[in-house]
C-alpha positions, 0 to 999 in steps of 0.5 A: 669803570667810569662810575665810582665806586666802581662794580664788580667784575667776575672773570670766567674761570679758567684752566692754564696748563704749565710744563717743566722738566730737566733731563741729565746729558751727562753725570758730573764725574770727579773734576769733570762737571756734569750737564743737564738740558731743562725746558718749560712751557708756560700757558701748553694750550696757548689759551686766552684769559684775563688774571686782571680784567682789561690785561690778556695774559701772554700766550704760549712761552717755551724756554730752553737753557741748560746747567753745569752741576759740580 
């Protein structure tokens, strides 16, 4: 990018896949709150790509949490 106006780069296609999902542990009953345990995984293959040229993305990322439903 040293020359101005700079050329334009064309990033090879690519395909990032993502997964998520909630699972009920337990149904909320009267007072008693109910909890659900929900995941994702971000980037499955862990692939190596580019969104902006010069800048990889992140690879794989898993997160875990829960929730407390009324």
């Amino acid at each position: 990018f040293a020359a101005v106006p700079a050329g334009r780069v064309v990033l090879p296609a690519v395909a990032v896949v993502d997964l998520a999902g909630e699972v009920l542990l337990l149904p909320p009953a009267g007072l008693t709150p109910g909890v659900s345990v929900t995941a994702r995984v971000a980037n499955v293959f862990d692939t190596a790509y580019q969104m902006a040229f010069g800048f990889p993305a992140l690879g794989r990322l898993v997160l875990v949490g829960g929730r407390m439903r009324i």
